[in-house]
Each structure stands twice: as structure tokens, then as C-alpha cells.
C-alpha positions in Angstrom: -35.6 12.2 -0.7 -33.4 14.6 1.9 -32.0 11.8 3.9 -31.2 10.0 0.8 -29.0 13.0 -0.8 -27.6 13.8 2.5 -26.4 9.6 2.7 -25.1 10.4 -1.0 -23.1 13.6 0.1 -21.9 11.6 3.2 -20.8 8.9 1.3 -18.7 10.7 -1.3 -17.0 12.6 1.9 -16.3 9.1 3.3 -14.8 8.3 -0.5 -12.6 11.3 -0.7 -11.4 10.8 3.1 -9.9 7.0 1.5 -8.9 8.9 -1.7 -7.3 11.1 0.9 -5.2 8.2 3.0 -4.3 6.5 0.1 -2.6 9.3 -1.0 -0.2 10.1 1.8 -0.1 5.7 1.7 1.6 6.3 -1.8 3.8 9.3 -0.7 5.1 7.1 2.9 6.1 4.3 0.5 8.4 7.5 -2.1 9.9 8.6 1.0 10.4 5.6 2.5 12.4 4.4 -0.1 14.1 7.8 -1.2 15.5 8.0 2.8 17.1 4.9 2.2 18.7 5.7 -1.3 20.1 9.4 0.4 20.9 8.3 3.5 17.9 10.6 4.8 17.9 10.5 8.4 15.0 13.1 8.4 13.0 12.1 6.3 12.7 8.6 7.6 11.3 9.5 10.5 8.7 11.6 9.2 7.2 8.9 7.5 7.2 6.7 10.8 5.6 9.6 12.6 3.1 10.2 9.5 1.5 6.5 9.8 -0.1 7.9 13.0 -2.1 10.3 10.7 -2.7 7.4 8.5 -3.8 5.2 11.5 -6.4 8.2 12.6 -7.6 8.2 8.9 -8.4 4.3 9.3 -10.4 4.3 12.4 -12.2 7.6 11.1 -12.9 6.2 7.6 -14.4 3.2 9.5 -16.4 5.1 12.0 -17.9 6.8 9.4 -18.6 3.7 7.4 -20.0 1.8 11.1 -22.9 4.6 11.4 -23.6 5.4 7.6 -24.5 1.1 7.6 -26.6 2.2 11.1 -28.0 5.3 10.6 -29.0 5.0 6.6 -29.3 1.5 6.5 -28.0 1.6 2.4 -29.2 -0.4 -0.6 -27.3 -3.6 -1.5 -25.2 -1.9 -4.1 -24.4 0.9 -1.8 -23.7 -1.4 1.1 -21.8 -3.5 -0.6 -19.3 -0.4 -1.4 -19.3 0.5 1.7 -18.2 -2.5 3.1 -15.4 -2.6 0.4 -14.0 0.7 2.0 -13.5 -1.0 5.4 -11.6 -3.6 3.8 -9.6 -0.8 1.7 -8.6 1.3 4.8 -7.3 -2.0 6.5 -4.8 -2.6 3.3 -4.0 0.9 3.1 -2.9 0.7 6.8 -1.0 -2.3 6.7 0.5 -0.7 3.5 1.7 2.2 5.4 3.3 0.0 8.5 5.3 -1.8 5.7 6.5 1.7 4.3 7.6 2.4 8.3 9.6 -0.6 8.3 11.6 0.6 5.2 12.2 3.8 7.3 13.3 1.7 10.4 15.6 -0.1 8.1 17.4 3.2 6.8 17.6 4.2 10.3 19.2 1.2 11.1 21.6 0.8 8.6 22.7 4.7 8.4 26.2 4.8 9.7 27.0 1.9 6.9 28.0 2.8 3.0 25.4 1.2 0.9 27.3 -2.5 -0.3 25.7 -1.8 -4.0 23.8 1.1 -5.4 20.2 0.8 -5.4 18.5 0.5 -8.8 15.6 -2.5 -8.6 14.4 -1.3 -5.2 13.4 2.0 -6.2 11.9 0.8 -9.5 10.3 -1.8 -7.6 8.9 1.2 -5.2 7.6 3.3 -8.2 6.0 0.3 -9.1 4.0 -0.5 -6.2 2.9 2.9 -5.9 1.4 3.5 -8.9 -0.1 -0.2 -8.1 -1.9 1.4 -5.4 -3.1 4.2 -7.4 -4.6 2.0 -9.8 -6.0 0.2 -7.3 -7.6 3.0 -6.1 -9.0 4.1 -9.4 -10.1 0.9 -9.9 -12.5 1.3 -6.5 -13.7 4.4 -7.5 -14.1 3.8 -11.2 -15.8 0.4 -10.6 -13.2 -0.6 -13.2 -12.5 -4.2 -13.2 -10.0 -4.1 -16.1 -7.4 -1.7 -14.1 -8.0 -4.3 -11.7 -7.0 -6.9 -13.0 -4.2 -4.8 -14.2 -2.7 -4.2 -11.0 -2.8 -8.2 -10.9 -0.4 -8.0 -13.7 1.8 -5.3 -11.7 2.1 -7.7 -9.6 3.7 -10.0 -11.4 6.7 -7.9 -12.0 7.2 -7.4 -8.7 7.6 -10.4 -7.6 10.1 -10.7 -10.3 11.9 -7.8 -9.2 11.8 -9.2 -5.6 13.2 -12.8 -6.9 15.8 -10.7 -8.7 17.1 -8.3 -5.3 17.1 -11.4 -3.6 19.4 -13.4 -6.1 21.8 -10.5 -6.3 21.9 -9.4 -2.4 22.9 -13.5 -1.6 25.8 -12.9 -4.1 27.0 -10.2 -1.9 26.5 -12.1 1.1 28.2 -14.6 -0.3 31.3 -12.4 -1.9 31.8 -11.2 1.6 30.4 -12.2 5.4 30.5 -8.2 6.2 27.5 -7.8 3.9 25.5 -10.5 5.4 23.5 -8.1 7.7 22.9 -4.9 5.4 22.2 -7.8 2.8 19.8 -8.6 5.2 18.1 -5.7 6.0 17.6 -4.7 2.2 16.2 -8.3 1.8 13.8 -7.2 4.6 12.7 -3.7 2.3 11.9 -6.0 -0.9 9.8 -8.3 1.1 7.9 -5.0 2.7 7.4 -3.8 -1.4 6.5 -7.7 -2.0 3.9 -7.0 0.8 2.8 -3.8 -0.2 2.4 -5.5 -4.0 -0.1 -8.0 -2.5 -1.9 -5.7 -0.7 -2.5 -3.8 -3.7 -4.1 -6.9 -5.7 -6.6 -7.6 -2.1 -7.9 -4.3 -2.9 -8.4 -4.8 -6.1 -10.0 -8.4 -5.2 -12.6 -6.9 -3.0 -13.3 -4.0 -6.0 -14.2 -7.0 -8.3 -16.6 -8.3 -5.3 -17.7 -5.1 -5.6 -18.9 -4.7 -8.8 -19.5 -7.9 -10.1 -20.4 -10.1 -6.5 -17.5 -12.6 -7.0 -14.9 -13.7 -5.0 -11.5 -13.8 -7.2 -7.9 -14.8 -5.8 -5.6 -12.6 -7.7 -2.4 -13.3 -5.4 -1.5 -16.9 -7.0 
């Protein structure tokens, strides 16, 4: 009965720890995208030194998970969430690197005035973080509706990314001195697109989760 409430206590540490990293997952992708609206030189590269704390997170999350699986040897239901976390902390790592490359862009592009104000991309941004919130509370809840929520999330943004990418080939077709910023904010749409997807394969492994099923929610 101890070792049993002692694997229970561990394992809500180990949730909280995720809960943790996905939280300063959702804050890299705000500043990410705030850096590039203000030009903030600073703040971009805190949130490419911050994904180092995010990468120690991952590979403590899945130590954790690696001896709670050898040491307790857990039930199906709790192995089975268990092994959902290890695939959670691998999208909310490649979720960070994607909000890094945003901050790479606004470091590259910094000496250059913006060629149009930014309007989609940060609504696009708010979006996909409060996709990976959901997504999130859709692990911890064992809620498959918010799941497949977050698949409907989805759908807008990969509208708004059609939409950036319509406008920003106007502007690279209005003038050739836009083609390379045009370019680069191309690039940050595709890293939200990205981040978008990664939100629904949590959200895929959540509905495993609960219900033992395998569903494709990126179509």
C-alpha cells in the first residue's frame, strides 16, 4: 500500500514537472513572436537561451518516466499514461525549437523595417498557444472533447497560414526587395503551422490514452 502511494505522489510530481515545461513552451512561442513585432533584440534571445531549460525538462521528465515504468512496474491504465507523457515532452520540445526559430528570424531580419505590419501572425500565435494549453488540459483532464477541440483550432490555423502566405507573395511580387523578409516571415507561419500540428499529436496520443485508439487528427 506504501509503495503504491509513494508511485501515486511520484507520478503527480512527474505530471506537474510537464504541466511545468509546457508552460514556459507557451510563454517561448508569446515572446517569440512579440520580439519580432517590437523589434526585440533581447528578448529574442532569451527565448533561444530558455529552450535549454526546456531541453533539461524533457530528458528529466523522461528519466523520471524510464524508472517509475522499472522501479513500480504500473497498471495498464497507469502505464499507459505514462507512456503518453514521453510522447508529450517530445512535442513540447520540438514545439519550443520551432518558437527558437521565430527568434532566429527576428534576429535576422532586425536592421530591416517590417514590409507590412503584423496582424495574422500574432493572432495566429495566440492561437497556437492556447492550442497547447488545451491540449494540455486535455491530458490531464482525460478530456477527449477539448481534444478534439484543439483539432478544430487547428483548422484555423492552417487558414491563417494559407492567408500570410497569399498576402506575403503579393509583397514579393509588388517589389523584389521584399522577397527575402517575405521569406523569412513565410518561414515564422510555417514554425506556428508546426507548432499547430504538434498540438493536435498531443491530443492524438490523449485520446489513445483514454479511450485505446489510435486517431489521425492532422488531415
Amino acid at each position: 500500500m506504501v509503495a503504491r502511494q509513494d508511485f501515486h505522489k511520484e507520478l503527480r510530481n512527474l505530471i506537474e514537472e510537464l504541466l511545468y515545461m509546457g508552460n514556459l513552451v507557451e510563454q517561448s512561442i508569446s515572446n517569440a513572436v512579440t520580439a519580432l513585432q517590437r523589434k526585440d533584440i533581447k528578448l529574442a534571445k532569451e527565448v533561444i537561451g530558455g529552450d535549454e531549460r526546456i531541453d533539461a525538462l524533457e530528458l528529466e521528465i523522461e528519466s523520471t518516466c524510464l524508472t517509475l515504468i522499472a522501479r513500480q512496474q504500473p497498471m495498464a491504465n497507469d502505464l499507459r499514461k505514462i507512456a503518453t507523457a514521453l510522447k508529450i515532452i517530445t512535442d513540447l520540445e520540438r514545439i519550443s525549437d520551432h518558437a527558437v526559430d521565430i527568434a532566429k528570424i527576428c534576429i535576422k531580419i532586425d536592421k530591416e523595417p517590417l514590409i507590412k505590419p503584423l496582424v495574422d501572425i500574432p493572432n495566429m500565435a495566440v492561437l497556437t498557444e492556447k492550442m497547447v494549453n488545451k491540449a494540455l488540459k486535455s491530458f490531464i483532464n482525460e478530456d477527449v472533447e477539448l481534444a478534439y477541440e484543439v483539432c478544430k483550432d487547428d483548422d484555423q490555423i492552417d487558414s491563417y497560414h494559407k492567408q500570410i502566405l497569399g498576402e506575403l507573395m503579393l509583397y514579393m511580387d509588388k517589389e523584389c526587395k521584399n522577397i527575402e523578409q517575405a521569406t523569412q516571415l513565410m518561414f515564422v507561419s510555417s514554425s506556428l503551422e508546426r507548432i499547430g500540428d504538434h498540438s493536435t499529436n498531443i491530443c492524438e496520443w490523449l485520446i489513445y490514452m483514454v479511450t485505446g485508439e489510435r486517431k489521425e487528427l492532422n488531415n
